[in-house]
N, CA and C atoms as a LAMMPS dump frame, in Angstrom:
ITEM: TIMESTEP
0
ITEM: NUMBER OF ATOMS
252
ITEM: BOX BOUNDS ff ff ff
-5.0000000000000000e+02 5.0000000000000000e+02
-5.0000000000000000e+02 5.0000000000000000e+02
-5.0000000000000000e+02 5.0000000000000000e+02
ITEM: ATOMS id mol type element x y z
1 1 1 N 164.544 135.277 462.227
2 1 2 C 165.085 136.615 462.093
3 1 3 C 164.833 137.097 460.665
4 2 1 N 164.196 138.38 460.336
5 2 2 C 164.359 138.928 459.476
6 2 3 C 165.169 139.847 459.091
7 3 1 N 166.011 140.164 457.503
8 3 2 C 167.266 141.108 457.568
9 3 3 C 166.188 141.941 456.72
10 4 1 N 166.602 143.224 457.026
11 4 2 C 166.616 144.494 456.643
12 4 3 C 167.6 145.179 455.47
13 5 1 N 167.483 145.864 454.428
14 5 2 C 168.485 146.714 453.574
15 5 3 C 168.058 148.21 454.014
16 6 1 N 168.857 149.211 454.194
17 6 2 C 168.918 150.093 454.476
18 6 3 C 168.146 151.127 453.007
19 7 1 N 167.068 151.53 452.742
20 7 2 C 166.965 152.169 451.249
21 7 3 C 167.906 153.518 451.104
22 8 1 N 168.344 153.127 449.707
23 8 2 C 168.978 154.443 449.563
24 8 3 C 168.81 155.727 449.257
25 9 1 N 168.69 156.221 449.829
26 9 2 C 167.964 157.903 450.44
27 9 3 C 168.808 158.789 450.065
28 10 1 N 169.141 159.305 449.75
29 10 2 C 169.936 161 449.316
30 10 3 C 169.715 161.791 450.596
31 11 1 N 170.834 162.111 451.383
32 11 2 C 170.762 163.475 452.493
33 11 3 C 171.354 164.183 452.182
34 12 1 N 171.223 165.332 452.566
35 12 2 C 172.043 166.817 453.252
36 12 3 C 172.782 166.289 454.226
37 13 1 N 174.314 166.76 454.538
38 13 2 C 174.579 166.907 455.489
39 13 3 C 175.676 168.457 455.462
40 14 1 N 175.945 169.014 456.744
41 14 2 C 177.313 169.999 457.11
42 14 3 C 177.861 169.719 457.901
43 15 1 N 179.063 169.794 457.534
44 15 2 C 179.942 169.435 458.766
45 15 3 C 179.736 170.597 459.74
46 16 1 N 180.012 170.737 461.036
47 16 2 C 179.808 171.681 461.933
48 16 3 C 180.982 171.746 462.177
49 17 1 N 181.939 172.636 462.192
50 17 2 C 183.506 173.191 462.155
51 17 3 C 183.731 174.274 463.432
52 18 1 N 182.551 174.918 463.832
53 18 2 C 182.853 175.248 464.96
54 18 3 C 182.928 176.416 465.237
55 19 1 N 182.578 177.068 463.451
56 19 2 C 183.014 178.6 462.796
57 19 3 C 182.014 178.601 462.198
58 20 1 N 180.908 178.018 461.625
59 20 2 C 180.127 178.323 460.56
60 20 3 C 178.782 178.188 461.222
61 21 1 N 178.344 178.996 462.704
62 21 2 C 176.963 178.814 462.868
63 21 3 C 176.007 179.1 461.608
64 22 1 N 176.077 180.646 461.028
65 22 2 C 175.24 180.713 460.426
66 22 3 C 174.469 180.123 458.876
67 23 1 N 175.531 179.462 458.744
68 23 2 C 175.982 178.188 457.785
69 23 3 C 174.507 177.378 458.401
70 24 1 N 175.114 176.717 459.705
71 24 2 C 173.517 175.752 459.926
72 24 3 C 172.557 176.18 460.068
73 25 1 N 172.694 177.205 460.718
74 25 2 C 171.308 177.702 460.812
75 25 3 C 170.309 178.466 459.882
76 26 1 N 171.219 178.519 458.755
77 26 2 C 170.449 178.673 457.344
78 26 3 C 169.667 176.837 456.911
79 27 1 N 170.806 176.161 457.491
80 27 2 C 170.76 174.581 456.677
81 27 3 C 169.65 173.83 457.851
82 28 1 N 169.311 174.587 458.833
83 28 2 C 167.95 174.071 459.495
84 28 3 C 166.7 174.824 458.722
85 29 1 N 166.042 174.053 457.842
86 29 2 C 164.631 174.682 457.875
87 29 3 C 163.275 174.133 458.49
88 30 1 N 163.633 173.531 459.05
89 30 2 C 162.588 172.879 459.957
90 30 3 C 162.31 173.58 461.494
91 31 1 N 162.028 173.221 461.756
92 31 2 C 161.087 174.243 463.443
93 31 3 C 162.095 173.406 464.745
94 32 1 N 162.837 172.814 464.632
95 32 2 C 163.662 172.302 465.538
96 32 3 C 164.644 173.286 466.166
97 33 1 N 165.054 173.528 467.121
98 33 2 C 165.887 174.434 467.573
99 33 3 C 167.857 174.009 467.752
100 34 1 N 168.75 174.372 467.819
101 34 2 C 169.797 174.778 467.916
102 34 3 C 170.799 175.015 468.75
103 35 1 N 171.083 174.787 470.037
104 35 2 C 171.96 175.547 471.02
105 35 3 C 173.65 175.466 470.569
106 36 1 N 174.397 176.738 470.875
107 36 2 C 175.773 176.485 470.603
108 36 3 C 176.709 176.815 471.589
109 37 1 N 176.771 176.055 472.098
110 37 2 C 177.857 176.491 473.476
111 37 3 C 178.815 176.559 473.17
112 38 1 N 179.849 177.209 474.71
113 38 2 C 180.292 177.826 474.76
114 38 3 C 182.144 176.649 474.087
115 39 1 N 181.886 175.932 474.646
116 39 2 C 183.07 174.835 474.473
117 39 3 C 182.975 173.744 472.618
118 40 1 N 182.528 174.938 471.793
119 40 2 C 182.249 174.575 470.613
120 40 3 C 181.369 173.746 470.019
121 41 1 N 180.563 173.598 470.838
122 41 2 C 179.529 171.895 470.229
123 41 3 C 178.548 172.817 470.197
124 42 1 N 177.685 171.841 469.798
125 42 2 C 176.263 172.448 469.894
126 42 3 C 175.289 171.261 470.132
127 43 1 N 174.268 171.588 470.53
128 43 2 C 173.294 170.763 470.76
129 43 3 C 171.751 170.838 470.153
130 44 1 N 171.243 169.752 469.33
131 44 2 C 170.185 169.807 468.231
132 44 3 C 169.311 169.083 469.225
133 45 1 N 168.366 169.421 469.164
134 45 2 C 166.736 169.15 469.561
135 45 3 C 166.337 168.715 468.372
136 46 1 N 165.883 167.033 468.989
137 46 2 C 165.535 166.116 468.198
138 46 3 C 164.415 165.583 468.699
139 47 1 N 163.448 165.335 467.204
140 47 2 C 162.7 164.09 468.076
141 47 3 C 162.753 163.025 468.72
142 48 1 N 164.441 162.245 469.109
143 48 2 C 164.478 161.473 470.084
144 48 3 C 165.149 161.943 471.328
145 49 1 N 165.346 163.612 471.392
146 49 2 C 165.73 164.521 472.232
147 49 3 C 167.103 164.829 471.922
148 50 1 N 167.685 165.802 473.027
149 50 2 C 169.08 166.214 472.871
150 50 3 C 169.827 165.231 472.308
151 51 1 N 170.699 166.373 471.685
152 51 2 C 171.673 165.386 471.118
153 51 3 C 172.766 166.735 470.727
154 52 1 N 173.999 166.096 470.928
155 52 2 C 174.992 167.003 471.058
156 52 3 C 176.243 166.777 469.481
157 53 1 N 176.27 167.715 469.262
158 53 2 C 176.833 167.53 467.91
159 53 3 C 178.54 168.083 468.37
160 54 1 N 179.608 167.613 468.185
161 54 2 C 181.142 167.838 468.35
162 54 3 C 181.686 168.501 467.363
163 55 1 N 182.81 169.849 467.473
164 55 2 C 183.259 170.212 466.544
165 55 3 C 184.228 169.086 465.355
166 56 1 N 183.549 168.934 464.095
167 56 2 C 184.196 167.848 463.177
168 56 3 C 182.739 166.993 462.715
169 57 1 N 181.975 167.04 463.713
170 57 2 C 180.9 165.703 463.503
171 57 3 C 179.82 166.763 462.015
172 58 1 N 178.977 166.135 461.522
173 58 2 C 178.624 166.646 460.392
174 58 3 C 177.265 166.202 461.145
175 59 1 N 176.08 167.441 460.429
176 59 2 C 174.798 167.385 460.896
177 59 3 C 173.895 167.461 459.887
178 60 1 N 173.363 166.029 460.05
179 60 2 C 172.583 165.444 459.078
180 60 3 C 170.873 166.1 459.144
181 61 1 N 170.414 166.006 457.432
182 61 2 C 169.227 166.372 457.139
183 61 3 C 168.462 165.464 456.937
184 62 1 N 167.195 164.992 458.202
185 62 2 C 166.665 163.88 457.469
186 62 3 C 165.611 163.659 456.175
187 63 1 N 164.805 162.964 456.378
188 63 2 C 164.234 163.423 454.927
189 63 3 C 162.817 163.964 455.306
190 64 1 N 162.075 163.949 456.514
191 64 2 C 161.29 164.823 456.819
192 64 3 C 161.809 166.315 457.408
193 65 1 N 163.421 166.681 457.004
194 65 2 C 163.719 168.007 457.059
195 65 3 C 164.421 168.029 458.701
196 66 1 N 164.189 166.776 459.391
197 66 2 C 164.996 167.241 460.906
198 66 3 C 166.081 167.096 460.64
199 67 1 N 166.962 167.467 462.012
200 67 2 C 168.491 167.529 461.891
201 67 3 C 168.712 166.442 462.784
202 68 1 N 169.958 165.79 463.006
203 68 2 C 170.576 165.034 463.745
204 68 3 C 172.21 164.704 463.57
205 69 1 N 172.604 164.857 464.459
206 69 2 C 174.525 164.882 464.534
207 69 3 C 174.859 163.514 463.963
208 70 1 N 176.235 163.374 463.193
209 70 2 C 176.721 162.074 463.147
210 70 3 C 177.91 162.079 462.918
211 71 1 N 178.824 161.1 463.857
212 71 2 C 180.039 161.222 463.982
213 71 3 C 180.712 160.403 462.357
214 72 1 N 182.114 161.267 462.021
215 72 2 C 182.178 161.328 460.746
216 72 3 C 182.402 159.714 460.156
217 73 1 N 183.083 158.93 461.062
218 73 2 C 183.425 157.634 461.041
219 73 3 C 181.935 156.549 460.867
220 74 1 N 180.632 157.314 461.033
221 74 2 C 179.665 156.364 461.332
222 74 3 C 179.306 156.95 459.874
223 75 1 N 178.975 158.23 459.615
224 75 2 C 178.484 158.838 458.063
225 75 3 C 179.702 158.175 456.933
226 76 1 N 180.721 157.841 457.249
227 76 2 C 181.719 157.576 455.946
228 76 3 C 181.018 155.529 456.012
229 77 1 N 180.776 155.224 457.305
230 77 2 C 180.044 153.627 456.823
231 77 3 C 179.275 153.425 456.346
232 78 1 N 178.296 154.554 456.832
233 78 2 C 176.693 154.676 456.113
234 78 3 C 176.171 154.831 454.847
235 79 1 N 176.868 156.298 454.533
236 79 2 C 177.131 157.036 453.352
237 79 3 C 177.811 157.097 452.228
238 80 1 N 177.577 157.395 451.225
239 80 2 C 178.68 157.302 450.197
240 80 3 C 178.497 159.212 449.676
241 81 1 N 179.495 159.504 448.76
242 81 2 C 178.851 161.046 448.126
243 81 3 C 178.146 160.486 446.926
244 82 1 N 177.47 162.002 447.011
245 82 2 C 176.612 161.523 445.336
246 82 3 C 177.238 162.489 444.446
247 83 1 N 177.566 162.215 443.26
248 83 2 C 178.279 163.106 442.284
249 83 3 C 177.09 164.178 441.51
250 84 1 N 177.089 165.22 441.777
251 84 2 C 176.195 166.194 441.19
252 84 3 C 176.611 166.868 439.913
């Protein structure tokens, strides 16, 4: 078995609150599309396909610019903040 370290990468992320479409959809600049239904979520078109983002979950920028949802409990294990 070989172990892996995760490199440490700097992202974007927004939380998606449920109120701030135009918030993401400024914070998408990539060619990926968006849906926001009606029961507050929304759903990001990904390159590993749909994927549904929950009001609270924060939507991550990767570093070739796609988006992808992540629930806040998995981004607070992953992630740390960076002090600017």
């Amino acid at each position: 078995m070989t172990k892996f370290r995760k490199r440490p990468v700097v992202i974007n992320a927004i939380k998606w609150t449920g109120e701030n479409r135009e918030e993401i959809l400024t914070f998408n600049t990539g060619t990926r599309e968006i849906d926001f239904l009606m029961d507050m979520s929304a759903v990001i078109h990904t390159l590993e396909g749909d994927m549904k983002a929950d009001m609270g979950d924060w939507i991550i920028k990767g570093i070739k610019g796609e988006l992808y949802p992540c629930k806040p409990d998995m981004l607070e294990a992953t992630y740390e903040p960076v002090m600017q």
